[in-house]
VOPA-917233 format. One record per residue (C-alpha): residue number from 1; residue in one letter; x, y, z. Coordinates in steps of 0.02 Angstrom, whole numbers. Example, Ala and Ser with C-alpha at 12.3 -4.5 7.8 and 13.67 -1.06 7.14 Angstrom:
+-----+----+--------+--------+--------+
|   i | aa |      X |      Y |      Z |
+-----+----+--------+--------+--------+
|   1 |  A |    615 |   -225 |    390 |
|   2 |  S |    684 |    -53 |    357 |
+-----+----+--------+--------+--------+
//
This chain:
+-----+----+--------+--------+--------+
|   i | aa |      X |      Y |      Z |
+-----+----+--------+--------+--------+
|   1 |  X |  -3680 |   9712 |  -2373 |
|   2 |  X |  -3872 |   9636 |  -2403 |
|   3 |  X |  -3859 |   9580 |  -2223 |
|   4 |  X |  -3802 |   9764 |  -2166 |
|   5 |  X |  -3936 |   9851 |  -2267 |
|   6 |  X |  -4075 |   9725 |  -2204 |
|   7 |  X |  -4023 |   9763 |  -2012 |
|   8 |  X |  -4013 |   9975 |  -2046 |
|   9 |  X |  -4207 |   9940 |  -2107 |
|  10 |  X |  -4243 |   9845 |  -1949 |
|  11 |  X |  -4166 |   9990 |  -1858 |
|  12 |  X |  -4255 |  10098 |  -1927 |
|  13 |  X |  -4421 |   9997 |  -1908 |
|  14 |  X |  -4365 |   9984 |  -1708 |
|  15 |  X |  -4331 |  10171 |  -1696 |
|  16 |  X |  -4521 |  10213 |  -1780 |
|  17 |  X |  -4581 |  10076 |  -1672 |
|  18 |  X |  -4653 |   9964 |  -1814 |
|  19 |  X |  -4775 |  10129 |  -1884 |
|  20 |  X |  -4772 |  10068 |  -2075 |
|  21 |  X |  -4753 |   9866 |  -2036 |
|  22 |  X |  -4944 |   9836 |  -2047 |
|  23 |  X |  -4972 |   9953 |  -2209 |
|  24 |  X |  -4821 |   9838 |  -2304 |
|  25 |  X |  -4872 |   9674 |  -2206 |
|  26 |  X |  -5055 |   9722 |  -2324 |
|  27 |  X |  -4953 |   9786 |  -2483 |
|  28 |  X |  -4857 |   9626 |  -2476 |
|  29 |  X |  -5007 |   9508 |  -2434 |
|  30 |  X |  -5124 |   9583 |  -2562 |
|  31 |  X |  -5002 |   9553 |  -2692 |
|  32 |  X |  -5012 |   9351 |  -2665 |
|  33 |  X |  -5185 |   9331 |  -2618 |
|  34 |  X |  -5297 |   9461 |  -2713 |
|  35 |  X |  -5213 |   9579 |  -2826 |
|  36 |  X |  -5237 |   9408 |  -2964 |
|  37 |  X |  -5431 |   9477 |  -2978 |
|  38 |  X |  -5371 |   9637 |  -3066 |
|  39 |  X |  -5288 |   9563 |  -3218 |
|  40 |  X |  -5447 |   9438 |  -3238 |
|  41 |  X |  -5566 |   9580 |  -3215 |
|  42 |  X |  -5479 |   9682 |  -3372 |
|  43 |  X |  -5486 |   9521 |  -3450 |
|  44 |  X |  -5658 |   9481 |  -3426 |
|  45 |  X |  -5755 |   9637 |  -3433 |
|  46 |  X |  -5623 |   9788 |  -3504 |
|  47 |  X |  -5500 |   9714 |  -3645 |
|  48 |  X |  -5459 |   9534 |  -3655 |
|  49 |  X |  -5312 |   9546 |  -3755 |
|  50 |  X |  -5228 |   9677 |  -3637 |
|  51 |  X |  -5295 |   9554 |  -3476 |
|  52 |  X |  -5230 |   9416 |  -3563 |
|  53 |  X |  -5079 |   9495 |  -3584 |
|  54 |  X |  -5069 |   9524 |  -3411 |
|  55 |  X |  -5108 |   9345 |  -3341 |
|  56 |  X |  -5003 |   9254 |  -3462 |
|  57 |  X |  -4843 |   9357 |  -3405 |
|  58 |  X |  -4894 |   9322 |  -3234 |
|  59 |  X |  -4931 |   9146 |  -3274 |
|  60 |  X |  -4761 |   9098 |  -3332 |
|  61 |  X |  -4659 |   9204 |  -3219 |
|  62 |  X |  -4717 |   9128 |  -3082 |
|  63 |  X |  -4709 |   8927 |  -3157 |
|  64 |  X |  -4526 |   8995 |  -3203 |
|  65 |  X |  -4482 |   9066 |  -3036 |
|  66 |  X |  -4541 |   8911 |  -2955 |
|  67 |  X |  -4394 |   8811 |  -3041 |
|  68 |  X |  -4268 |   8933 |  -3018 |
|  69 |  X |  -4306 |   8934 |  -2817 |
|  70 |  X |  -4300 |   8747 |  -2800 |
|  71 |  X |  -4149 |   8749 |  -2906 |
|  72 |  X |  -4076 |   8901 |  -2796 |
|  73 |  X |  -4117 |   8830 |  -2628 |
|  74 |  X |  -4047 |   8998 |  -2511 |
|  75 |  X |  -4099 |   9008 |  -2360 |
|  76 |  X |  -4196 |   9169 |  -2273 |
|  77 |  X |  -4081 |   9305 |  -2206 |
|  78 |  X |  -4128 |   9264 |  -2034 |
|  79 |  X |  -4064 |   9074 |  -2077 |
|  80 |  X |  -3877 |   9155 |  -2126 |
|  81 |  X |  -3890 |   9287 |  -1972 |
|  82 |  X |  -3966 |   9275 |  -1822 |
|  83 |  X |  -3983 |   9445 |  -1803 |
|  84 |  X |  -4114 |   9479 |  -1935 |
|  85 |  X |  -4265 |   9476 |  -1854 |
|  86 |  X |  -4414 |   9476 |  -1980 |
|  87 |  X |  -4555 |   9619 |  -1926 |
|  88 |  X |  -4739 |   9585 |  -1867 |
|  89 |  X |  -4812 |   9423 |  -1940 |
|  90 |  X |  -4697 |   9432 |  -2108 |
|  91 |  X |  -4602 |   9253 |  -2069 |
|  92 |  X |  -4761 |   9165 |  -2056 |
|  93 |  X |  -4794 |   9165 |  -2245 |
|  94 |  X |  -4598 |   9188 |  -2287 |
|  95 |  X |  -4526 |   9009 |  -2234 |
|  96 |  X |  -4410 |   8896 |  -2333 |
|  97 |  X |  -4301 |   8973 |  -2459 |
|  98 |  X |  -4278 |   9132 |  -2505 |
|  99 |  X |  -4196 |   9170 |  -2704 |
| 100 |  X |  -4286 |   9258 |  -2791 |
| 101 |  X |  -4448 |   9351 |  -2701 |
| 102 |  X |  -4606 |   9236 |  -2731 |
| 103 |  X |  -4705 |   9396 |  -2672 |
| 104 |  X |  -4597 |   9509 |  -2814 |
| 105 |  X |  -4612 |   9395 |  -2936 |
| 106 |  X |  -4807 |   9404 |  -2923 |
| 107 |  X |  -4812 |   9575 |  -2916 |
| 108 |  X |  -4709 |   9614 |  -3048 |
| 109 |  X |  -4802 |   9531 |  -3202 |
| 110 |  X |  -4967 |   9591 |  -3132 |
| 111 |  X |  -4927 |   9767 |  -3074 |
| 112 |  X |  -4803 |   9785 |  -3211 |
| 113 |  X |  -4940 |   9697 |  -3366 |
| 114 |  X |  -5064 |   9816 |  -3308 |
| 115 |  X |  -4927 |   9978 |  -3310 |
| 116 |  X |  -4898 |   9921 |  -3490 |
| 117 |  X |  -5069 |   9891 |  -3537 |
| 118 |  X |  -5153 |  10063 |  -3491 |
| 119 |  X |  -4972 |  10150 |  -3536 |
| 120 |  X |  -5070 |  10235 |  -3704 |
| 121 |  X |  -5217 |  10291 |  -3605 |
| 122 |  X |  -5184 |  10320 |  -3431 |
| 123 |  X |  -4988 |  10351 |  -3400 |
| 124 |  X |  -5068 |  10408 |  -3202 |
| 125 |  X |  -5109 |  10221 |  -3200 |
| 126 |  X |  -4952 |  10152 |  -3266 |
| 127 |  X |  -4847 |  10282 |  -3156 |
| 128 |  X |  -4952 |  10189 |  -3007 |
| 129 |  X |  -4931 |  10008 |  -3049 |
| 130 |  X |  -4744 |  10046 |  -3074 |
| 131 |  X |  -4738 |  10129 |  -2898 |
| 132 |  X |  -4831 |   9976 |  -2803 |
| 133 |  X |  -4688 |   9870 |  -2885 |
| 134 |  X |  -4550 |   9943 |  -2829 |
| 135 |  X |  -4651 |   9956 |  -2672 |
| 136 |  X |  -4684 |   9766 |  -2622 |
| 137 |  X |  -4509 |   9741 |  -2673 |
| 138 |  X |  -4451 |   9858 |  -2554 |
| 139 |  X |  -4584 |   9782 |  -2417 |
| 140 |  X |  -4510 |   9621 |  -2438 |
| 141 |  X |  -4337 |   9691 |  -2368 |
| 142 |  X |  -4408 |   9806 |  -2265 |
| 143 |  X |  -4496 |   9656 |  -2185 |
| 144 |  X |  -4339 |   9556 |  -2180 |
| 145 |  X |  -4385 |   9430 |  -2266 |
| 146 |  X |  -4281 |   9432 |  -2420 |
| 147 |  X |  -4118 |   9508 |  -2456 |
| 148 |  X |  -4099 |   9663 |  -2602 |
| 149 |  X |  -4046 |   9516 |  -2723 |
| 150 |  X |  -4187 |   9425 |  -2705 |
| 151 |  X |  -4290 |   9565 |  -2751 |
| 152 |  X |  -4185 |   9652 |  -2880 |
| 153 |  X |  -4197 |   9481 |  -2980 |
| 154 |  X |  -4392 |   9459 |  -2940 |
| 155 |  X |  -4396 |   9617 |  -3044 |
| 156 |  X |  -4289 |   9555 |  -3175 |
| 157 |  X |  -4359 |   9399 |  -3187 |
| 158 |  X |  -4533 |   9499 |  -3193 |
| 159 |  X |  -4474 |   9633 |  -3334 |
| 160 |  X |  -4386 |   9507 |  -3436 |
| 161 |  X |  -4561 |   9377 |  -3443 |
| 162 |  X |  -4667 |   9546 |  -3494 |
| 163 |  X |  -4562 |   9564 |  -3620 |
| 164 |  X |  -4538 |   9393 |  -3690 |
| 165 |  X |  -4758 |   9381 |  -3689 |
| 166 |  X |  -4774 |   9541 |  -3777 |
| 167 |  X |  -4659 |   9483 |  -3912 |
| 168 |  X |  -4736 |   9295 |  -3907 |
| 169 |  X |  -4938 |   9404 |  -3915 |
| 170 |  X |  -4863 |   9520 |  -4076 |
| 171 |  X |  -4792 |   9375 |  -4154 |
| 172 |  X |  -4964 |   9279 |  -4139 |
| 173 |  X |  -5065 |   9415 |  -4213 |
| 174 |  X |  -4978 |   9396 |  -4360 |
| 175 |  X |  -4986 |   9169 |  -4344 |
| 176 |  X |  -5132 |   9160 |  -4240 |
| 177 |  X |  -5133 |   8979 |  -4308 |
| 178 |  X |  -4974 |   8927 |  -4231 |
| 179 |  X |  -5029 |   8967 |  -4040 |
| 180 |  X |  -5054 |   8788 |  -4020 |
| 181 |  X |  -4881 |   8748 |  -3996 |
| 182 |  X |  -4844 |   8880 |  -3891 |
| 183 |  X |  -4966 |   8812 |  -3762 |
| 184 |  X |  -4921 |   8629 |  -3803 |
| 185 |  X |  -4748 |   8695 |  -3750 |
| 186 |  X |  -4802 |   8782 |  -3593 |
| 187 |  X |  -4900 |   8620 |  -3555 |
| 188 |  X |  -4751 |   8494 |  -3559 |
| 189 |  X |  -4636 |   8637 |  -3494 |
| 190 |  X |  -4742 |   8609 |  -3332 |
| 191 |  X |  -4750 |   8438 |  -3357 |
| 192 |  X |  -4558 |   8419 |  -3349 |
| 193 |  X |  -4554 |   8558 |  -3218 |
| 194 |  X |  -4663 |   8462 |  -3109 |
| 195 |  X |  -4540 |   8314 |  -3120 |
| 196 |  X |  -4399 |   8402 |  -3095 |
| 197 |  X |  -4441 |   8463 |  -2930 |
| 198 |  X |  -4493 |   8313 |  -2871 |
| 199 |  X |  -4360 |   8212 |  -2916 |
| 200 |  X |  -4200 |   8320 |  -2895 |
| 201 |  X |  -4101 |   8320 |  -2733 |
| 202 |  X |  -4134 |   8451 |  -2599 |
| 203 |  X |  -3991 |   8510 |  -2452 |
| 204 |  X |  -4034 |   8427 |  -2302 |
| 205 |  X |  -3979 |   8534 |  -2164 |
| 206 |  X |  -4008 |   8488 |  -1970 |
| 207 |  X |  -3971 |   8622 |  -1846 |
| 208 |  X |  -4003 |   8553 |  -1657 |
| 209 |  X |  -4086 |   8381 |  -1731 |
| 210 |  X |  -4208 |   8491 |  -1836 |
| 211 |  X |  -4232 |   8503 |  -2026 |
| 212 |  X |  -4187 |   8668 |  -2062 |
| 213 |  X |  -4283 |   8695 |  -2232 |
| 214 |  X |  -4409 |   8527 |  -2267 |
| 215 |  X |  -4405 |   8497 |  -2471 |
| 216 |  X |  -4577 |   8425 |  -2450 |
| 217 |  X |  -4657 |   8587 |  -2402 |
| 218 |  X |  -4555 |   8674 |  -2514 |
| 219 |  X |  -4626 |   8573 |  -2640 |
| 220 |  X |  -4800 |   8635 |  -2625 |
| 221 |  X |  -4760 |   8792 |  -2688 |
| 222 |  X |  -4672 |   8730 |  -2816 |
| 223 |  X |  -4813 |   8629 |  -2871 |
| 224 |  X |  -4949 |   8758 |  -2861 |
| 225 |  X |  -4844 |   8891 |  -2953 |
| 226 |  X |  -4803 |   8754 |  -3090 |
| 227 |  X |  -4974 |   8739 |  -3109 |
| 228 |  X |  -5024 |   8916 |  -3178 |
| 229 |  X |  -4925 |   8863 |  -3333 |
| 230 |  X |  -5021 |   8711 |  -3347 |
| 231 |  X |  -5173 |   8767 |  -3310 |
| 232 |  X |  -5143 |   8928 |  -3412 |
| 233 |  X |  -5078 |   8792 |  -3581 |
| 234 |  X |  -5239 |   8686 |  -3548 |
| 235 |  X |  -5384 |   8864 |  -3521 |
| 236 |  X |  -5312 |   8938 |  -3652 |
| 237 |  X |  -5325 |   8806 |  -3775 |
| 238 |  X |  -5514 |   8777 |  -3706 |
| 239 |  X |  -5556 |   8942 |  -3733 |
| 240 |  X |  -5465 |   8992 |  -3905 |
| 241 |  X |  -5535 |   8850 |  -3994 |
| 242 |  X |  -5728 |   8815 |  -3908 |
| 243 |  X |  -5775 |   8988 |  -3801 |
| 244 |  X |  -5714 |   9135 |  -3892 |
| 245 |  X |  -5788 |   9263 |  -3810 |
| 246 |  X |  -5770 |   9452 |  -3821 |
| 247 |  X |  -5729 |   9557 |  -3664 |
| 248 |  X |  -5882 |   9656 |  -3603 |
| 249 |  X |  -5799 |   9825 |  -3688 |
| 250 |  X |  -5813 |   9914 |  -3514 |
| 251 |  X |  -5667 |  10030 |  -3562 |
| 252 |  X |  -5735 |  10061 |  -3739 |
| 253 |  X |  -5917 |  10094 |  -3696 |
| 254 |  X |  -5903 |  10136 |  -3500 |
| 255 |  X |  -6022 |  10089 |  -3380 |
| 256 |  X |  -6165 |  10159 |  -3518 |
| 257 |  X |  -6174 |  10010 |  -3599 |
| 258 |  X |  -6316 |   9925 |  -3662 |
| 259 |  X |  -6406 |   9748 |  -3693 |
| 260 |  X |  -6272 |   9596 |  -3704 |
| 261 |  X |  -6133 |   9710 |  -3647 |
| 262 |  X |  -6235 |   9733 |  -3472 |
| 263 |  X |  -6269 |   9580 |  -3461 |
| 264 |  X |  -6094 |   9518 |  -3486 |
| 265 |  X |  -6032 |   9658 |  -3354 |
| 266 |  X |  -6161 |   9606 |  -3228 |
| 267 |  X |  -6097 |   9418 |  -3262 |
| 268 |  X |  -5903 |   9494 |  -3239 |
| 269 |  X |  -5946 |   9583 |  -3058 |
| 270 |  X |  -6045 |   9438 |  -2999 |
| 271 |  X |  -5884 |   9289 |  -3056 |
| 272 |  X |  -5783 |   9393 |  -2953 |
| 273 |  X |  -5874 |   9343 |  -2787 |
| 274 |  X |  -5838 |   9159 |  -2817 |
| 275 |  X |  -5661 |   9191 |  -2871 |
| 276 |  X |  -5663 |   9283 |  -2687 |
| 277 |  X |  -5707 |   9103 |  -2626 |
| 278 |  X |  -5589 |   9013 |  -2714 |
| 279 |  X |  -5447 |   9119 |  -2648 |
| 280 |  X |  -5472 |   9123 |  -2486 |
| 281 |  X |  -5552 |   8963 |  -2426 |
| 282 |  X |  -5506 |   8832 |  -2572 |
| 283 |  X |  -5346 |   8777 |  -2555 |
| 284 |  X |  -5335 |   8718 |  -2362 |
| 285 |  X |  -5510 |   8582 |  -2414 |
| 286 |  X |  -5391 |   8504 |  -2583 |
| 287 |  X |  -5225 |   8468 |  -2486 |
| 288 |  X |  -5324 |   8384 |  -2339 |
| 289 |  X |  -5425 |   8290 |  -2511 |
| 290 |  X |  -5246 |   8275 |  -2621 |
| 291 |  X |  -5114 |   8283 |  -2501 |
| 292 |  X |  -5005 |   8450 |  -2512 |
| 293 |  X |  -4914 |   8444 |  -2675 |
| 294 |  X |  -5069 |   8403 |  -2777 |
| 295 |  X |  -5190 |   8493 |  -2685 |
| 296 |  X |  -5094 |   8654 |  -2722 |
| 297 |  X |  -5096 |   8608 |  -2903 |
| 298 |  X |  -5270 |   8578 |  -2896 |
| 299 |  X |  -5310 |   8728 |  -2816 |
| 300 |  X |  -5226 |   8851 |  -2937 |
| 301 |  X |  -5254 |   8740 |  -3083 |
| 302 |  X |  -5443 |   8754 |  -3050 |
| 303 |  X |  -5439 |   8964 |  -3026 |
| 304 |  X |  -5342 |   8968 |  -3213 |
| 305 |  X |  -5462 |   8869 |  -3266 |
| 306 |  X |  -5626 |   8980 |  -3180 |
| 307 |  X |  -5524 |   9138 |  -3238 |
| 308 |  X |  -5475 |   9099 |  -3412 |
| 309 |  X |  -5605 |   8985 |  -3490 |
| 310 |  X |  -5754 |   8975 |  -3387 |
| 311 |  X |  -5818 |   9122 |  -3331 |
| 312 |  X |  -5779 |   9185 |  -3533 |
| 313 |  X |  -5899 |   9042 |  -3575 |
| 314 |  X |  -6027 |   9099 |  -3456 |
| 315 |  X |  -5996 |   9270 |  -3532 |
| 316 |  X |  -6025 |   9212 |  -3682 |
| 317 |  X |  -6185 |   9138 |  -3652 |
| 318 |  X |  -6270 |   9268 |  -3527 |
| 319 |  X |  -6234 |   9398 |  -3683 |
| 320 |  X |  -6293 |   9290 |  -3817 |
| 321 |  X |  -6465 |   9240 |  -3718 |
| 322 |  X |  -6486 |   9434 |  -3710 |
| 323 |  X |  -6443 |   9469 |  -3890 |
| 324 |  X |  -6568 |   9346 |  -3948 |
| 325 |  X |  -6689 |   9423 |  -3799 |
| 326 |  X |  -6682 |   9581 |  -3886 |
| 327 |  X |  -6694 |   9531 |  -4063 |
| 328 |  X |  -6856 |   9432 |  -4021 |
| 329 |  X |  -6914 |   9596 |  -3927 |
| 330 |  X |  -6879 |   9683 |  -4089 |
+-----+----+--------+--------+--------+
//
């Protein structure tokens, strides 16, 4: 049946002549590469707790997802039928195994954090984020890249990690003290994770001579995902207990606002150009300096760490340099 509904969609893409492929190609492809600076802009310059919220859902769900993929090992639907034929350049950044959607799962914290986030203020916005969702999802079949199971639980996995983070954030408003062990769990969660997917046995199918899904490259996702937890445990900590910085306010005071708040928005537009960098061009330099498997930890551990602690500290700073600018004025 997931096989029958995937080959009506490339029918239809066929009978349209590929008309909405390069629109959810760039749904799909935003959604793993960019969509990430949303979340950290709310968080640095709008509400941390709500971008927090956001990035710590999207955080785990991904570390999570990484295990359950490895673990899951199913091939692509053009691996089980030949007659799947993925649309435009889709299968180039949809190889090895396919249970659940990597692309759903990344979507769904961030699209779905943000839905929840501006729910009170906006319900427009959270009607949107909802809709781009189910959207991606859908591209991912569309596409024929994943099957309507890998999706549906991509979406499950997403819902059910937004709701386990909003209970975890209520339940630390109330024991702030105790967040500690959360992240020390996160960070030997990822620890463990790490070791599990390294050391636990992968199938090793040859079709014509040929390795039909290679564990090692497999691994590198696995690795990189594993280390937003990681990364996340270890920023978080940083920043709790040395930065503490306050989120520029923009959706309290709008773009009116005045001395240190400025200055901290200014510092918010300008982090996102390096972040930008980091996305785009970072990665490729660290595997040829780490190998694969650690140079896609080090690459995402390094952007949790710019988007969750740093930049806050340089927040921080650029506002309190312009508080005591002011005062001195004064």
């Amino acid at each position: 049946m997931d096989i029958e509904y995937l080959l009506f969609l490339q029918n239809f893409r066929n009978a349209i002549n590929d008309a909405w492929t390069p629109f959810l190609e760039g749904l799909s492809l935003f959604a793993v590469t960019y969509l990430i600076m949303v979340p950290v802009f709310v968080y640095w310059a709008v509400d941390k707790r709500r971008g927090l919220y956001t990035l710590a859902s999207y955080y785990v769900c991904c570390g999570v997802n990484a295990v359950v993929k490895l673990t899951a090992c199913i091939y692509r639907p053009w691996v089980r039928d030949a007659r799947v034929l993925p649309a435009g350049r889709a299968i180039e950044t949809a190889g090895g195994y396919s249970f659940p959607s990597g692309h759903t799962v990344t979507a769904g914290p961030i699209y779905g954090g943000l839905a929840v986030s501006a729910w009170k203020w906006s319900r427009v916005i959270s009607i949107v984020c909802v809709a781009l969702v189910l959207l991606t999802g859908f591209s991912r079949n569309y596409l024929g890249v994943h099957t309507p199971q890998d999706v549906a639980v991509g979406l499950l996995e997403s819902a059910l990690w937004l709701f386990v983070v909003a209970r975890v954030f209520r339940y630390l408003e109330k024991n702030p003290e105790r967040e500690r062990w959360f992240l020390l769990g996160l960070f030997v969660f990822g620890w463990l994770a790490i070791a599990y997917i390294t050391l636990k046995p992968y199938p090793m199918t040859y079709v014509d001579g040929k390795l039909l899904v290679d564990p090692q490259k497999m691994m590198n996702d696995g690795y990189g995902d594993v280390a937003l937890i990681i990364g996340f445990a270890v920023a978080r900590f940083a920043e709790g207990r040395w930065v503490r910085f306050e989120a520029c306010g923009l959706g309290v005071n709008g773009f009116g606002a005045r001395g240190p708040k400025r200055r901290g928005l200014v510092a918010s537009v300008l982090a996102l150009v390096p972040l930008w960098l980091m996305l785009t061009y970072m990665k490729a330099p660290l595997d040829g300096l780490l190998g694969s498997h650690w140079g896609h930890f080090a690459n995402n551990f390094l952007i949790v760490v710019y988007c969750v602690a740093l930049v806050p500290a340089i927040i921080k700073l650029v506002s309190a340099g312009s508080a005591v600018a002011e005062s001195a004025d004064v």
